[in-house]
C-alpha angles and dihedrals in degrees: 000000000000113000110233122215128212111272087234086058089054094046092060095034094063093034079047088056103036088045090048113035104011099046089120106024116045113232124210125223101271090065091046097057087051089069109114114259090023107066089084091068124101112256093231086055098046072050092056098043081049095053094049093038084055093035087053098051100250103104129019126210128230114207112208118163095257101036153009107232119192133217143185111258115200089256085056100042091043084054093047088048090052092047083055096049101042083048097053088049083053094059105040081046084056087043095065096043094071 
């Protein structure tokens, strides 16, 4: 049985890759879906966290006759950024608790 992940999880897993190792060059789904962690979702589903992410202005799509390929738009990269951020202040707060 394939393990499902939240659909949260997927969101910033695929904003994570495309931030982090598409930033130049645009990557389509199927790429996407290669990312580890990620290969067990449905590929409807991986189509459905594409399409909020792109109707939310975080990612754009490029259309091409063979593929749609995806790619980080400012408004993406500035909300990856602040999940970084917020996450790192998490931690350090963690870090003085102990």
């Amino acid at each position: 049985m394939k393990k499902r992940l939240s659909a949260e999880y997927t969101m910033l897993a695929i904003l994570e890759y495309i931030c982090l190792y598409a930033s130049n060059t645009p990557v389509s789904k199927y790429r996407i879906m290669r990312i580890e962690g990620l290969s067990t979702q449905r590929p409807d589903r991986i189509a459905r966290i594409l399409e909020m992410l792109e109707r939310n202005g975080y990612i754009e799509s490029i259309k091409t006759p063979t593929a749609i390929y995806y790619k980080v738009t400012e408004k993406g990269l500035n909300i990856y950024n602040k999940w970084v951020k917020d996450f790192l202040e998490f931690v350090r707060e963690l870090g003085k608790v102990g």
